[in-house]
Each structure stands twice: as C-alpha cells, then as structure tokens.
N, CA, C and O of each residue as an XYZ file, in Angstrom:
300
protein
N       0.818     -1.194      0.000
C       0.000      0.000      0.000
C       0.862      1.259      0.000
O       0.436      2.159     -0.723
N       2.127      1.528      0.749
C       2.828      2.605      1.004
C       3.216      2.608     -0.636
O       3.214      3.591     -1.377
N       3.583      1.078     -1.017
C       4.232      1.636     -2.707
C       3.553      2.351     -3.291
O       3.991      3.322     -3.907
N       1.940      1.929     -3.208
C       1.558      2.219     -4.117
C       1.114      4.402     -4.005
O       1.015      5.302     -4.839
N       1.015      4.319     -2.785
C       1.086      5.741     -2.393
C       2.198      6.794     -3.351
O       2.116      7.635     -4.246
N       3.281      6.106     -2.483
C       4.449      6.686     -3.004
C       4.628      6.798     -4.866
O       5.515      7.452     -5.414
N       3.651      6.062     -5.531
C       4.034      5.539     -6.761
C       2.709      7.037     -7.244
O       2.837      7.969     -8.038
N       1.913      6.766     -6.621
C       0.866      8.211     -6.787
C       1.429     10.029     -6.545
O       0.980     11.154     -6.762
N       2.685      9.387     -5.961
C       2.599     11.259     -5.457
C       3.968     11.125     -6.502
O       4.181     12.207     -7.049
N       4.733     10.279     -6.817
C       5.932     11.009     -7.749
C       5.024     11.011     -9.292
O       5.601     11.563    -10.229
N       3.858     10.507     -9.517
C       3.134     11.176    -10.469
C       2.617     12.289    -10.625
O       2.669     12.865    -11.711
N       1.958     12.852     -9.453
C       1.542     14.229     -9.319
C       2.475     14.922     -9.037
O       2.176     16.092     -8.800
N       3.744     14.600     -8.949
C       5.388     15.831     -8.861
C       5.821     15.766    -10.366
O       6.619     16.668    -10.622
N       5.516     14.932    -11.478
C       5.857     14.107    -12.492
C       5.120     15.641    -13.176
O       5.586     16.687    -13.627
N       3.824     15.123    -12.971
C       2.273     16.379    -13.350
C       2.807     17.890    -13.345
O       2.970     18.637    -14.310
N       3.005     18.096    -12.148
C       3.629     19.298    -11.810
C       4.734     19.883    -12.709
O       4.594     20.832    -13.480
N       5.852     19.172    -12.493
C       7.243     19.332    -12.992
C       6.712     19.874    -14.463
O       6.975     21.032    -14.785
N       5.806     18.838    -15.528
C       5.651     19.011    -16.608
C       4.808     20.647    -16.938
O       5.028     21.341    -17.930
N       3.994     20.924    -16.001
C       3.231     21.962    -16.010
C       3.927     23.248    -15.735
O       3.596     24.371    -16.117
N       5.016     22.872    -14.961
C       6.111     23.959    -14.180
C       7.218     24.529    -15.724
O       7.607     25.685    -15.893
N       7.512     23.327    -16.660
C       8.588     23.416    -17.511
C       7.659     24.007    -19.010
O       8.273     24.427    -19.990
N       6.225     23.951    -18.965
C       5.493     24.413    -19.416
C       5.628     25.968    -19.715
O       6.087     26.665    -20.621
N       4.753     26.228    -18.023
C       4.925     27.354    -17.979
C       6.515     28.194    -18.231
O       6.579     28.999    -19.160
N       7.143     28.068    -17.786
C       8.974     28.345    -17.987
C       8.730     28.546    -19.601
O       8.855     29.731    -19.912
N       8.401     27.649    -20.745
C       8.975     27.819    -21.522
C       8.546     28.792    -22.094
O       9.198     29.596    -22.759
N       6.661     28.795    -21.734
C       5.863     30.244    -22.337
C       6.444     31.031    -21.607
O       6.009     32.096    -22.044
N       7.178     31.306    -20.732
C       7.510     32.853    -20.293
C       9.471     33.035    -21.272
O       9.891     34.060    -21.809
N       9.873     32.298    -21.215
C      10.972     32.793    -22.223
C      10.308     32.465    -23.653
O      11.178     32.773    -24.468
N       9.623     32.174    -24.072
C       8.812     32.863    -25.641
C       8.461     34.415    -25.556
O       8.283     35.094    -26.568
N       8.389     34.840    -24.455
C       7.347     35.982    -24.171
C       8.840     37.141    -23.941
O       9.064     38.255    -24.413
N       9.363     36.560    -23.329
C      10.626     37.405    -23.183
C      11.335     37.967    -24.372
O      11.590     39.147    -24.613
N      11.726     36.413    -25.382
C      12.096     36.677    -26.416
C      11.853     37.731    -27.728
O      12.686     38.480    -28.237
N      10.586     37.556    -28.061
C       9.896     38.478    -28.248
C       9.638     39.288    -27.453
O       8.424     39.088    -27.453
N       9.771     40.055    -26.758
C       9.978     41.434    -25.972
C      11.393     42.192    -26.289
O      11.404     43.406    -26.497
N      12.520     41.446    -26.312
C      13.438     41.544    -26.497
C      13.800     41.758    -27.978
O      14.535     42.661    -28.379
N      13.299     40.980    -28.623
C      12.949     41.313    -30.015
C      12.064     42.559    -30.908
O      12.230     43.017    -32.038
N      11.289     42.786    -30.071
C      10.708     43.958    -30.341
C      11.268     44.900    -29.885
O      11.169     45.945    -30.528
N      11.727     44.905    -29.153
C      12.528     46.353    -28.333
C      13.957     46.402    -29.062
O      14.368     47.539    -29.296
N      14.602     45.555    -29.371
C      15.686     45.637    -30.583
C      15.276     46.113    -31.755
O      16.058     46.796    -32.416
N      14.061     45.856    -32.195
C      13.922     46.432    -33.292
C      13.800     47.951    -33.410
O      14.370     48.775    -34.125
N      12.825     48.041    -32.426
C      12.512     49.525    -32.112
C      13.147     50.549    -32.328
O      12.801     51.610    -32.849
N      14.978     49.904    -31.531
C      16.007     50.759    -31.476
C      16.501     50.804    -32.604
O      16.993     51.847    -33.036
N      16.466     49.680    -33.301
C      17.002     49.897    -34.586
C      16.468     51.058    -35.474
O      17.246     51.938    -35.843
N      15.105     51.077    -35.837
C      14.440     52.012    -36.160
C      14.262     52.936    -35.659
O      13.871     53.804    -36.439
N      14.371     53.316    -34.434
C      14.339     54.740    -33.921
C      15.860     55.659    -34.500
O      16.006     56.840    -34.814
N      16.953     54.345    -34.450
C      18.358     54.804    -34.350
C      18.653     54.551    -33.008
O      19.791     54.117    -32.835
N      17.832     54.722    -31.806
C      18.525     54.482    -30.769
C      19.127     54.992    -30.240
O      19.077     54.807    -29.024
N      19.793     55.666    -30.610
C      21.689     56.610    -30.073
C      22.587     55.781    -29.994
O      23.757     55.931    -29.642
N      21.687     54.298    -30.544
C      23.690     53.140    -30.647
C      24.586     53.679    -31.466
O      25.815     53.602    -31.438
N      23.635     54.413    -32.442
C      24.882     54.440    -33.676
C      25.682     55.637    -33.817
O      26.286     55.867    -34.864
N      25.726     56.576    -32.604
C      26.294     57.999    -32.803
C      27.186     57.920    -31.145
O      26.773     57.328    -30.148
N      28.457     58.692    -31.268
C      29.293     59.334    -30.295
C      29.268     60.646    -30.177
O      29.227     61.469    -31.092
N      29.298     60.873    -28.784
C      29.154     62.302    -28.649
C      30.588     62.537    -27.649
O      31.113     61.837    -26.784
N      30.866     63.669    -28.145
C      32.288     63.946    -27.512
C      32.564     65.449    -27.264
O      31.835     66.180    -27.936
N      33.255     65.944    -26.632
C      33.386     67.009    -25.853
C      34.757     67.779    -26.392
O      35.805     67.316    -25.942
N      34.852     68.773    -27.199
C      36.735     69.438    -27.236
C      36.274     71.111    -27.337
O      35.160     71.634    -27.303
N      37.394     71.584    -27.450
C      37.617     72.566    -27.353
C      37.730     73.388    -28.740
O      38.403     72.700    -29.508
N      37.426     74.312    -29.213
C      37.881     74.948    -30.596
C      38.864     75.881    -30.221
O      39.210     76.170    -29.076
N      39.432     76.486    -31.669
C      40.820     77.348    -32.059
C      40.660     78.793    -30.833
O      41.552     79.591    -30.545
N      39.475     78.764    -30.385
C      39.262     80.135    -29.652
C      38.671     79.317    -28.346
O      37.581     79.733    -27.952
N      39.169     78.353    -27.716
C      38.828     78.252    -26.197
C      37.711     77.567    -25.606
O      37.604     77.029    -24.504
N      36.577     77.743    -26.937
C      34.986     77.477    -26.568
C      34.897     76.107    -26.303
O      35.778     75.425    -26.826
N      33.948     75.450    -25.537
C      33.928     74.138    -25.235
C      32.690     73.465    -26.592
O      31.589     73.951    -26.848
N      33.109     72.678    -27.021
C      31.977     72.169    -28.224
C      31.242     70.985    -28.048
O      31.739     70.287    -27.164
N      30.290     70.530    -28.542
C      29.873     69.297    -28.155
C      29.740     68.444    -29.668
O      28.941     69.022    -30.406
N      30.198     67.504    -30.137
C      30.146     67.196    -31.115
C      29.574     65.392    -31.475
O      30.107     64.495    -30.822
N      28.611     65.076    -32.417
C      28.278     63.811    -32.961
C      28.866     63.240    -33.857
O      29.120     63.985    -34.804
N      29.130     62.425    -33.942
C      29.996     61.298    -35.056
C      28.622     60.363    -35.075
O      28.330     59.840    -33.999
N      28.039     60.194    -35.839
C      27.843     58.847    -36.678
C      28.418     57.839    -36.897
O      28.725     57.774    -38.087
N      28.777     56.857    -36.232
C      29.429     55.531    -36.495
C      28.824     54.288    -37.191
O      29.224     53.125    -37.145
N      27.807     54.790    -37.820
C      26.304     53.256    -37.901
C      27.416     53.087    -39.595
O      27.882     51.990    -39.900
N      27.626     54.200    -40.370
C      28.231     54.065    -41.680
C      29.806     53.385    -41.566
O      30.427     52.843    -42.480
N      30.168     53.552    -40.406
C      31.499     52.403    -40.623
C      31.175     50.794    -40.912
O      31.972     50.160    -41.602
N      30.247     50.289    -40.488
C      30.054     48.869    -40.221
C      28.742     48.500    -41.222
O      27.990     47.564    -40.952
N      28.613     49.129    -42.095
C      27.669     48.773    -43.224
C      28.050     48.616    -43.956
O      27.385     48.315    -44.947
C-alpha cells in the first residue's frame, strides 16, 4: 500500500514538474519576443547606438559638443 502511495505522489510531482517546464517555456517565448521587439525599435528609432558624442575645445577656447555617426562604418 505505502508503494503504491508513493508511486501516486511522484506522479503528481511528475504532473507538476511538466506543467512547471510548461509554464517556464511560455515565459521565455514571451521574453524573447519582448526583447525582439525592443531591438527592433532601437534599430528604427536609431537608438543613439549608432552615434558618439564627444566634448573638445575649438581654435578660440569654446567648449563644443560634437556627434559622429558611427552606424556608416560597419555597413
């Protein structure tokens, strides 16, 4: 009788486990695509991945702030 107990509850941990690895997998689908969409986004927005901004000085002292575009090196 105890076997057969014991033989009942590692089925319903069996049940579980499967329902548990279930759920897990719909939530990294869901991630993925989140992640995927939000990459894209940036892509299309531009983002600010593809530009440096940098700080110097000009011929007369003034402090400047300047953008480089870097997205055209790697295309």
């Amino acid at each position: 009788m105890a076997q057969r107990e014991q033989h009942e509850r590692v089925k319903r941990m069996d049940r579980l486990a499967d329902k548990l690895l279930g759920h897990k997998a719909v939530v990294m689908a869901i991630l993925v695509v989140i992640a995927m969409a939000s990459g894209l986004a940036m892509a299309n927005l531009g983002g600010g991945a593809g530009g440096v901004s940098f700080e110097h000085t000009d011929g007369s002292g003034r402090r400047c702030l300047e953008r480089k575009d870097i997205r055209r090196l790697f295309a």
